[in-house]
C-alpha positions as CSV (number, residue, x, y, z in Angstrom):
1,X,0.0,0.0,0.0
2,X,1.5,3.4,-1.1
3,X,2.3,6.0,1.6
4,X,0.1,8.8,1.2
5,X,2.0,12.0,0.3
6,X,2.2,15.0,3.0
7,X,1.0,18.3,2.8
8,X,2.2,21.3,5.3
9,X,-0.4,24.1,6.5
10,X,0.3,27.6,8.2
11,X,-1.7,28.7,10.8
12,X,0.9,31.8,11.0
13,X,-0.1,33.5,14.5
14,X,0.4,37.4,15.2
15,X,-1.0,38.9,17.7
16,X,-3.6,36.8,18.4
17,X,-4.8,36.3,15.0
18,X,-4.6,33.6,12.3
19,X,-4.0,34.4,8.6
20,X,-6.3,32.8,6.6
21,X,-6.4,32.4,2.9
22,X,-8.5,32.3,0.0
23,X,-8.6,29.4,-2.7
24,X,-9.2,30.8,-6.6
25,X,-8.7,27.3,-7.9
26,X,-10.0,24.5,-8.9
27,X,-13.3,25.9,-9.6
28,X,-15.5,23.7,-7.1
29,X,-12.9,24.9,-4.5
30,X,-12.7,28.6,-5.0
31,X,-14.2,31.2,-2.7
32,X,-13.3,28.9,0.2
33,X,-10.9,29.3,3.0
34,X,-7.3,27.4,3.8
35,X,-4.0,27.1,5.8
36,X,-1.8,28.2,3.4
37,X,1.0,25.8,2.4
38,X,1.8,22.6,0.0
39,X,3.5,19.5,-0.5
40,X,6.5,17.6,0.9
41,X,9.1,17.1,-1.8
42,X,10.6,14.1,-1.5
43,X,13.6,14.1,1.3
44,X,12.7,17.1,2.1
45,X,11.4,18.0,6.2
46,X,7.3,18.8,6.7
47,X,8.9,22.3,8.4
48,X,11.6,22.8,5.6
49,X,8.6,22.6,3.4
50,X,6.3,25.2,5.0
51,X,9.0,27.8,5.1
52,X,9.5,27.3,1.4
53,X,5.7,26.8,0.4
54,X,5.2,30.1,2.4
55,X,7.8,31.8,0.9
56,X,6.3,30.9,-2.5
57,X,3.2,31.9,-2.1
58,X,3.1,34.9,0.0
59,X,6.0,36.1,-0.3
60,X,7.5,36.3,3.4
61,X,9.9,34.4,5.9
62,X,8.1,32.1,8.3
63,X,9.9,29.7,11.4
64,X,7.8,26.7,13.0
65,X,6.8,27.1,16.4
66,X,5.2,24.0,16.9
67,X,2.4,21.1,15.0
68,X,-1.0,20.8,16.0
69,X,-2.2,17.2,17.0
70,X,-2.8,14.8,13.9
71,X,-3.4,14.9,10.5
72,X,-6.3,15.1,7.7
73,X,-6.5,13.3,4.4
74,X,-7.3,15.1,1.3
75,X,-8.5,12.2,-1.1
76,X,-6.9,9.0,-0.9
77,X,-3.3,10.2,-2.0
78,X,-2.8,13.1,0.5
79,X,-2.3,13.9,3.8
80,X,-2.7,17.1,5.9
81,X,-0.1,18.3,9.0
82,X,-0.6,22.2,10.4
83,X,2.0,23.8,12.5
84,X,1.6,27.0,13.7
85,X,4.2,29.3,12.2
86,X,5.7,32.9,13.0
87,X,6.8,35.8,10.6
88,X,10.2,36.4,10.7
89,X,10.5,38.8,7.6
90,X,8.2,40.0,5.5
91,X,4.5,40.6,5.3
92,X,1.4,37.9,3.6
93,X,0.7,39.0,0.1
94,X,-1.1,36.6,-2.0
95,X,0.6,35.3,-4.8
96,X,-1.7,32.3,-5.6
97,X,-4.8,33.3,-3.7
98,X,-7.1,36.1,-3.8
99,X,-7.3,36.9,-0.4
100,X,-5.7,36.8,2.9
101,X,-7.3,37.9,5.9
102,X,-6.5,37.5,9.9
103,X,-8.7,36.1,11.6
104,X,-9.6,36.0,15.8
105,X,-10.2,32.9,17.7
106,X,-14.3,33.7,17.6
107,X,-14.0,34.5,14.1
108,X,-12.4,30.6,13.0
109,X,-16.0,29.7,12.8
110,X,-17.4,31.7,10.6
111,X,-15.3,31.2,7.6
112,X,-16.3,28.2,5.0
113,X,-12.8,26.5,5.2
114,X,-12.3,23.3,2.7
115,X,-13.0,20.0,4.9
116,X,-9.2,18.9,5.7
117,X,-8.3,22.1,7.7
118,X,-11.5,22.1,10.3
119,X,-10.3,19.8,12.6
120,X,-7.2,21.7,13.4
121,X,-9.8,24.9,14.3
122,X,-10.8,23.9,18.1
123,X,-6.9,23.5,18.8
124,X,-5.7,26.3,17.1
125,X,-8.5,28.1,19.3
126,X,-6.3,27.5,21.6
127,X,-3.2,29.0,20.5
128,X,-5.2,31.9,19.6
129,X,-6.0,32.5,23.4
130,X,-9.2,31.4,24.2
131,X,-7.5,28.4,26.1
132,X,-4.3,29.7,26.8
133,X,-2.6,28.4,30.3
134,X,-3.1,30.6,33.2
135,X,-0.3,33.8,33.1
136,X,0.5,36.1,36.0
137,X,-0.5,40.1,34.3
138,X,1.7,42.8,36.3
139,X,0.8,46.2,35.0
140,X,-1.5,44.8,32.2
141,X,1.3,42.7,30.8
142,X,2.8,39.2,30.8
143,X,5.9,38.1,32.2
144,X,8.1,35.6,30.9
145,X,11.3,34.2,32.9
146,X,14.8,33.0,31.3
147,X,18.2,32.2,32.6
148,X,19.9,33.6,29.3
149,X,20.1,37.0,28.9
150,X,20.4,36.3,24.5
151,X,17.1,34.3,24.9
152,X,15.9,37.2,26.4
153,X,16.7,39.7,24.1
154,X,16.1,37.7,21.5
155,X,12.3,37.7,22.7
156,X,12.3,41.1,23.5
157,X,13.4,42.0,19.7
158,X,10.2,39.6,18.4
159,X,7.5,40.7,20.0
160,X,8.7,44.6,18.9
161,X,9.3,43.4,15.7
162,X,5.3,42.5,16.1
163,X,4.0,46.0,17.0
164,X,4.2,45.1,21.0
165,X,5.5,46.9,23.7
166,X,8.1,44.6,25.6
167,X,10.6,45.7,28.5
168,X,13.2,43.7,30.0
169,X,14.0,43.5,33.8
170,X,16.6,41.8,35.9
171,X,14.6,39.3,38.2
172,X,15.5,38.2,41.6
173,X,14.0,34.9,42.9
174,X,12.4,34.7,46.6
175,X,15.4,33.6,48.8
176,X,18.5,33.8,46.0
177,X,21.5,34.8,47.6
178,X,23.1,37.8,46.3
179,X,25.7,36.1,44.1
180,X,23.8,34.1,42.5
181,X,23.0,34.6,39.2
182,X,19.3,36.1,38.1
183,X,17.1,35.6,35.5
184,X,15.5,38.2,33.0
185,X,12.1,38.7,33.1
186,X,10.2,40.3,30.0
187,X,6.8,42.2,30.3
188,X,4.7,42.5,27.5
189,X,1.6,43.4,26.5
190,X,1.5,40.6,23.9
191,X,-1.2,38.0,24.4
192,X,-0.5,35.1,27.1
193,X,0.1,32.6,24.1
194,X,2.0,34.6,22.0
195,X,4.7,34.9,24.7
196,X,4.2,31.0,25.1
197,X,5.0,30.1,22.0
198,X,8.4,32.0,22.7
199,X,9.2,30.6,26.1
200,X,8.8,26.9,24.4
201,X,11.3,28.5,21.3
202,X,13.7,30.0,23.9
203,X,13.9,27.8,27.0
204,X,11.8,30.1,29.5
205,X,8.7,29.6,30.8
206,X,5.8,31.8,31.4
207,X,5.4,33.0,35.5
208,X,2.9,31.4,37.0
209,X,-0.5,32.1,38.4
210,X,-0.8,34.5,41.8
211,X,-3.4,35.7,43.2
212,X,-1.9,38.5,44.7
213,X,-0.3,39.7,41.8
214,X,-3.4,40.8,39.2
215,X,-5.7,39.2,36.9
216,X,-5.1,36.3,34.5
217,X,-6.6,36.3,30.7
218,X,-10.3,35.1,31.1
219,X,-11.8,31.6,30.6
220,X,-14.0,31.6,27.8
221,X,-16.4,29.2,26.9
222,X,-15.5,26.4,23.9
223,X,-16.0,27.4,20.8
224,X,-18.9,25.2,18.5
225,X,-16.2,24.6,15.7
226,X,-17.2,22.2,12.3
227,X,-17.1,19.2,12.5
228,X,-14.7,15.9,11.1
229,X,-13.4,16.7,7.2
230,X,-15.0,14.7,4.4
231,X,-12.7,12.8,2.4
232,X,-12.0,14.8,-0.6
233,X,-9.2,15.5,-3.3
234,X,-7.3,19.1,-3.3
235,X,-5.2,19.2,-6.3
């Protein structure tokens, strides 16, 4: 039995959006909405594949933060991976769709997306916030704690580079001795799963929950996403 043939999505994540895009081709799939992405070439990665698919068709640099759970067949020759994806250069302009657009966690639902990319919404929903692990807020913002100050910079630099407001500190941990060494804390304003997609990229982790120390991003009920794909065949 032949080994169906990968295909890489983007769900490329800023600011607590997904970019969605729309098909022009073939005609019984136009109008309708997709991860953006393509094929595996043979001995080629799943993520070495995104970066170039992206880079093809919109025209900017994307890096993989991380793959949502399972995959999706598109007929009986293709399967579908998503990973979730950040810019690194460049912004989306379609190249072989009509239309991009970002799109909030409540929003996932509304679009008509073809059949193999709905069962990635309700855990992309998830990225996007609406299920996001508890994170301490100090002055409105979220802190994230590393041990390197280059990690920390380097996290500082992205979410700027993403139109938020980040500022890095010098932490001391309850009952460090003086010489030890401290970690960096960064405070942002950036949504609690933005910053954890860094912490995971940079070896940090998000501070936790107190109650003392201000509110944490609300819970909010599930969202009543599509249901299970229908087999069908994407070019």
């Amino acid at each position: 039995m032949t080994t169906p043939a990968t295909v890489v999505g983007a769900a490329i994540v800023r600011a607590g959006q997904v970019l969605a895009a729309r098909r022009t081709a073939p005609p019984e799939l136009a109008g309708r909405w997709e991860f953006p992405g393509g094929k595996v070439d043979l001995g080629e990665s799943d993520s070495a594949a995104l970066v170039r698919e992206i880079h093809e068709e919109l025209g900017c640099t994307v890096e993989v933060a991380g793959w949502l759970c399972g995959s999706a067949p598109i007929g009986e020759r293709l399967v579908l991976r998503v990973a979730v994806v950040h810019l690194t250069a460049g912004e989306p302009v379609p190249r072989e769709h009509d239309a991009v657009r970002w799109v909030a966690a409540d929003e996932l639902a509304g679009l008509d997306w073809l059949e193999p990319d709905r069962p990635f919404l309700a855990e992309l929903a998830g990225w996007l916030g609406r299920s996001a692990p508890p994170a301490v807020r100090h002055d409105d913002r979220v802190r994230g704690i590393f041990f390197e100050e280059s990690h920390a910079l380097a996290v500082v630099a992205r979410l700027t580079a993403e139109g938020y407001d980040a500022t890095l500190v010098r932490e001391r941990l309850a009952g460090e001795d003086d010489d030890e060494d401290h970690p960096w804390a960064v405070l942002t304003d950036a949504p609690p799963v933005t910053l954890e997609l860094l912490v995971e990229q940079y070896d940090g982790w998000l501070d936790e929950e107190d109650a003392d120390r201000g509110p944490t991003q609300p819970t909010l009920p599930p969202l009543d996403l599509p249901a299970a794909p229908k087999r069908i065949k994407r070019p």
